[in-house]
Structures are given as C-alpha cells and as structure tokens.
C-alpha positions as CSV (number, residue, x, y, z in Angstrom):
1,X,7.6,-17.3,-10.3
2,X,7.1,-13.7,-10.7
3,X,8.6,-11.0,-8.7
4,X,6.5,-7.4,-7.9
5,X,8.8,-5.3,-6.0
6,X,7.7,-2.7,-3.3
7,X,9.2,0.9,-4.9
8,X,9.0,4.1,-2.5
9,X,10.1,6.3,-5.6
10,X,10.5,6.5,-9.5
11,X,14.1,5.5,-8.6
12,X,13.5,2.7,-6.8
13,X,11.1,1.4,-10.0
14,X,13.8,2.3,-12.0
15,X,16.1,0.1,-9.9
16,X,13.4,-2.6,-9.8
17,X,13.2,-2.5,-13.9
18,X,16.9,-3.0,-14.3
19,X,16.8,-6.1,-11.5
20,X,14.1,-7.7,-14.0
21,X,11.4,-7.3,-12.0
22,X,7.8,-8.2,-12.5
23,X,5.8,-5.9,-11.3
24,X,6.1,-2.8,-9.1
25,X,4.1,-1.7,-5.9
26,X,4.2,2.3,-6.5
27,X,4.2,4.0,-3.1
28,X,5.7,7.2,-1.8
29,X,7.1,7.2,2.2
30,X,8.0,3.6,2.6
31,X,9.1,4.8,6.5
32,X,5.3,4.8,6.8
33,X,4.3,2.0,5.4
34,X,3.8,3.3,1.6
35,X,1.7,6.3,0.8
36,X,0.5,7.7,-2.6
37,X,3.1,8.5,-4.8
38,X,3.1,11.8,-6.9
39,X,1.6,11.4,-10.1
40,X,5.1,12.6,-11.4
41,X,6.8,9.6,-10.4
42,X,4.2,7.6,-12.1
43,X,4.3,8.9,-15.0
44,X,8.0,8.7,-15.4
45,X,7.4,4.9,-14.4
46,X,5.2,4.2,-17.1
47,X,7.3,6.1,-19.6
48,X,10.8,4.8,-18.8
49,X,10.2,1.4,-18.1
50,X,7.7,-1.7,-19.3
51,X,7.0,-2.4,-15.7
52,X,3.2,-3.3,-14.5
53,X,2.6,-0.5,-12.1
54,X,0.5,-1.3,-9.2
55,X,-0.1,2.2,-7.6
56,X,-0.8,2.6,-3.4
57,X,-3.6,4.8,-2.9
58,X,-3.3,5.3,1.1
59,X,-3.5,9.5,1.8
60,X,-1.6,9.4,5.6
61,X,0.0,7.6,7.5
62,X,-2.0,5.5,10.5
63,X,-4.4,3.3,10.1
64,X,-7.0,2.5,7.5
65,X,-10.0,4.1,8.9
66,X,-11.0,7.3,7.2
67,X,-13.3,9.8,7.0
68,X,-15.6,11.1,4.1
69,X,-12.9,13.6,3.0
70,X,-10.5,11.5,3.2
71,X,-12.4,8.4,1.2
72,X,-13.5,11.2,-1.7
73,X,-9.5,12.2,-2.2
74,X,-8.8,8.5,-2.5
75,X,-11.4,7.9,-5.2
76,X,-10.1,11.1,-7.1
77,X,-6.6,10.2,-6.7
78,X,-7.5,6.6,-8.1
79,X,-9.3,8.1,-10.7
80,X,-6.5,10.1,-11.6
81,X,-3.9,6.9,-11.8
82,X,-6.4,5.0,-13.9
83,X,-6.7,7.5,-16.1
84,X,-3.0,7.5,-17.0
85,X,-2.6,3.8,-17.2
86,X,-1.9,2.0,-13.8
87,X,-2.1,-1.5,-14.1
88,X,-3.5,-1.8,-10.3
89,X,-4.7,0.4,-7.6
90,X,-3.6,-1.0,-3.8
91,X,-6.2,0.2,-1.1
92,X,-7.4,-1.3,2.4
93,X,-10.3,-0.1,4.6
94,X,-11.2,-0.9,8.3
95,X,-14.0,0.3,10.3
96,X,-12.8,1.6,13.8
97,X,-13.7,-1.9,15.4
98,X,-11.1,-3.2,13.0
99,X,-13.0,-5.2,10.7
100,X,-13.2,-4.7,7.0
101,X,-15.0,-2.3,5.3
102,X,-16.8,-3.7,2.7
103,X,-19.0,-1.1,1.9
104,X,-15.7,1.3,0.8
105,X,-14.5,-1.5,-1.0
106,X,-17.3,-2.1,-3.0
107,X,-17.6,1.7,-3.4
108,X,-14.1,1.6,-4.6
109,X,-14.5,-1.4,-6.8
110,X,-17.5,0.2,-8.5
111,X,-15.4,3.4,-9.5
112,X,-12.6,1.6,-10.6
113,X,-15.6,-1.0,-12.7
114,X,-13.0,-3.1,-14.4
115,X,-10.5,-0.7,-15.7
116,X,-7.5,-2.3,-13.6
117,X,-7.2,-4.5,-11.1
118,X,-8.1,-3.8,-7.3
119,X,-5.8,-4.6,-5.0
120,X,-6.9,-5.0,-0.9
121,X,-3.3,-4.4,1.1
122,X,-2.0,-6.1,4.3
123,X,-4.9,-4.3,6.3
124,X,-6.1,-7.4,5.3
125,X,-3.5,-9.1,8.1
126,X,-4.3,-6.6,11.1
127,X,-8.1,-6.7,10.5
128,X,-10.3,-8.7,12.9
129,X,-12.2,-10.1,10.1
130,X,-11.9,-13.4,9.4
131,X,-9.5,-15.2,7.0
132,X,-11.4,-16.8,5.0
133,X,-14.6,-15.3,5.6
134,X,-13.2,-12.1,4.5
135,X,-11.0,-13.4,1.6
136,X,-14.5,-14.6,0.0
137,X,-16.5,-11.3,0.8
138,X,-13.7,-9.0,-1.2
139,X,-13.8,-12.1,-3.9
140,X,-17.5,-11.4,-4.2
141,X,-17.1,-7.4,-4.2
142,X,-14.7,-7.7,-7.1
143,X,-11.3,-7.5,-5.3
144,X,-8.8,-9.3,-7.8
145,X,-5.6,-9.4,-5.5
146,X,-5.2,-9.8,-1.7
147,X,-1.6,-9.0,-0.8
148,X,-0.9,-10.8,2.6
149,X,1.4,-12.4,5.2
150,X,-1.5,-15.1,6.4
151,X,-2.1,-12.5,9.1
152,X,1.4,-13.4,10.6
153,X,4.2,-11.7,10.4
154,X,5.9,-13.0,8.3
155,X,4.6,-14.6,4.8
156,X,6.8,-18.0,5.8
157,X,5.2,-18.0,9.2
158,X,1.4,-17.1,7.5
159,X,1.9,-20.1,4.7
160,X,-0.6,-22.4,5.9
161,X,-3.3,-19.5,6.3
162,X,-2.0,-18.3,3.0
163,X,-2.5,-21.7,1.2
164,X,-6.0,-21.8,2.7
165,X,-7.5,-18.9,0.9
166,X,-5.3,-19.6,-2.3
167,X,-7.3,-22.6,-2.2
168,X,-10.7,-20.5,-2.4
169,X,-9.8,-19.9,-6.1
170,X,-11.2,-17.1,-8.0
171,X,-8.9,-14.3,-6.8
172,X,-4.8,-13.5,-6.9
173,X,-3.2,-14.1,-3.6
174,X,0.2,-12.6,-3.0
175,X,2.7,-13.5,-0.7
176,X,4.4,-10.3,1.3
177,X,6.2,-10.2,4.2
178,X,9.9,-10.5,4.9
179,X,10.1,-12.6,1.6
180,X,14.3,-12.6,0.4
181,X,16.3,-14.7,-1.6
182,X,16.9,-16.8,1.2
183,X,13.3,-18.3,1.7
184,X,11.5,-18.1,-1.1
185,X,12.5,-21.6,-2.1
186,X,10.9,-22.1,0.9
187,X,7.8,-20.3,0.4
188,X,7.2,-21.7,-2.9
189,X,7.6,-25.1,-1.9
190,X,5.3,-24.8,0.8
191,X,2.1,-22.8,-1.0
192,X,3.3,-23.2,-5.0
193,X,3.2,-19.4,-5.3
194,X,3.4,-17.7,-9.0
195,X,4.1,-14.3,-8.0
196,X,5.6,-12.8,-4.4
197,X,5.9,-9.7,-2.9
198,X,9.1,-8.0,-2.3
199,X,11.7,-5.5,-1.6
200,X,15.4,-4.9,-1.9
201,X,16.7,-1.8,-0.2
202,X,20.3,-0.3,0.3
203,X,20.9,2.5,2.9
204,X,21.5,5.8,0.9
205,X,22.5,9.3,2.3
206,X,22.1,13.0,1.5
207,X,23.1,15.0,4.9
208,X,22.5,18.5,2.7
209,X,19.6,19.2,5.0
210,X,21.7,18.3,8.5
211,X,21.4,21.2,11.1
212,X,22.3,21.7,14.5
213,X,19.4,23.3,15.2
214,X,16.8,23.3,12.5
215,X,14.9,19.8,11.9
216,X,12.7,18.8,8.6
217,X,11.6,16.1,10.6
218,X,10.4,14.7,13.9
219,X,12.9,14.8,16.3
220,X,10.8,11.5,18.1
221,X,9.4,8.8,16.5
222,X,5.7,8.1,16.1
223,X,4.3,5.3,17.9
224,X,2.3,2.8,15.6
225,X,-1.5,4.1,14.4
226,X,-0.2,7.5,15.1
227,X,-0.1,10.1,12.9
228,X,-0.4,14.5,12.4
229,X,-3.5,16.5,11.6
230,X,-4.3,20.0,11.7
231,X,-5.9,21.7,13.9
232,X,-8.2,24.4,12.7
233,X,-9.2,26.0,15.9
234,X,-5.5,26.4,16.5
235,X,-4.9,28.1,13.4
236,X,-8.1,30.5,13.6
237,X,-6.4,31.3,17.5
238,X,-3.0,32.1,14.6
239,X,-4.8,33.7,12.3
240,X,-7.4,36.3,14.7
241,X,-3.9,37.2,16.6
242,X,-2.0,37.9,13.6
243,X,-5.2,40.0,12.1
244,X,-4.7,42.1,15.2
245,X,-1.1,43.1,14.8
C-alpha cells in the first residue's frame, strides 16, 4: 500500500518525505480545509524532495460553488502548477443545489488535457449527486482520482460505498478520512486499497504574535460554509470620506 499524506506547508512535505511517504496532497490553511499553497512552497517541494506532488487548487475557504472570477483564478493558478511540474491538480465543484458541476470539471479537465492527473476532492462526499452515478460521470469527463470517505465520515464507515465505485474500474479511488495506523489494516482488508489518504500532525507553537489587545485572527470561529469577502460599496463609503479630508 501506498501512503499520500495531506501537507498544509513545504514543512509539513518535508516532514512527509523523511516519514517515506508516497505522495503529498499540497495545500495551504489546513484549519480550512486546505487551500492553494504559494507557488513558493511548491517549488521548494519539488526541489528538495522526490515526492509526487498533488497540488489543492481551492481559492477560499467555504464551499465549492464559485463564481466566474473565481473559476478563471483557479484555471490560471492550475496552469501555473502544471507548468512547474505538479504531478496532480485537486479541485471540486458544486452548483448551489449541491450537486456536481460537471460542466467546470470538464472545463477544468480540458485545460489541464492530460498534462497531470485531475483529482475531484471530498466535495465529492457532501454533494447530492449520486455515488455511483456521479463516480462514472467524472470517469467519463476525464477525472483520474476521486478522493473520498464513501460519503460518510469516516473512510472505515464509507468502505462499502467506497468498494462500490472502486468496483466501476477505470478511475483511482482514494480512501480519506480519519485513516491512522490503527485502522488501516482494517481498511485494507475490507476494500484491498493500494494507496490511502492521510495525515500526521503534532501541535506546534509560535506565541510571537500574542497580544492583549491586537488580534491577527478572528477572535470567533466561523461556522461551516462561512467564509469573508469584501465589500466594495463599503470601501467606496472609505475611500469618498477619506478623499474629503
């Protein structure tokens, strides 16, 4: 079995690398689920280690609906990741009813047109699409990897769903979800995986921005789907009262 570990940094590929790792997933802002990482952090990945480097292209964090700008900046920063070697870009699009969006995927696929492999994230788990229905429809768009839990929450507890659509052939299906040392004997022996998705994570510190009064972050918590967007009305309010001073 191979092993692709879940990296939120060039550090934590580095770490992943000198664990023997497979694979990386390369994503920035794991606390949101895993965003684009700077090209920086890929490039130092691909030049320090031997890794395979499957890079998240997700812009915010939310859901997986977005608009026309916010399609066109994926497709650049894909571009831009292909260009400089990735071995995989990871991407997911819903509609707002929830369902997949096939016609961004196929958009996506096009672009990327065989270059690397395309790689259709756990949206795939909270969509209302279909299991198996939707694993064929992204096999026949040219998707090469689903990464999934079975649409449960956990891999373990998705196994039967995830053996169904391995069974479909024709495209990679990777475990992921709560997957650790101490089940994936388990996991194996239920769906004969090849490869799972992990990750292995130690609580670090750096207090050098602590403040009594002055916050670099949210002082609440987001709920789920949430997520900040400027306002430009709000800033041209700013920006005429500022003019007038």
């Amino acid at each position: 079995m191979k092993i692709e570990v879940c990296c939120g940094s060039y550090i934590d590929a580095l770490e992943a690398y000198k664990g023997g790792a497979d694979r990386v997933e390369l994503c920035s802002d794991l606390f949101f689920g895993g965003l684009t990482p700077s090209l920086g952090a890929f490039l130092m990945t691909r030049e320090n280690t031997k890794l395979e480097i499957a890079v998240m292209i997700r812009p915010r964090e939310g859901g997986f609906c977005y608009n026309d700008d916010e399609f066109e900046l994926m497709l650049r920063d894909a571009e831009i990741f292909i260009q400089n070697g990735a071995d995989a870009i990871v991407f997911g699009f819903l509609k707002e009813d929830k369902t997949i969006d096939y016609d961004k995927c196929e958009k996506f696929c096009s672009v990327v047109n065989g270059r690397c492999k395309t790689v259709f994230h756990k949206a795939f788990d909270v969509s209302k699409s279909p299991l198996i229905e939707s694993a064929i429809k992204l096999k026949q768009i040219g998707i090469t990897r689903i990464l999934t839990a079975g649409k449960e929450k956990t891999a373990l507890e998705g196994s039967n769903n995830i053996k169904k659509i391995i069974e479909i052939g024709g495209i990679e299906i990777l475990p992921a979800g709560n997957i650790r040392i101490h089940n994936i004997k388990e996991l194996h022996d239920k769906i004969n995986c090849t490869w799972v998705h992990t990750s292995a994570f130690e609580k670090s510190i750096d207090y050098s921005a602590n403040h009594d009064s002055i916050h670099f972050t949210s002082t609440t918590l987001p709920l789920q789907g949430e997520y900040k967007k400027a306002n430009s009305k709000i800033i041209k309010e700013i920006v005429e009262y500022g003019g007038n001073l």
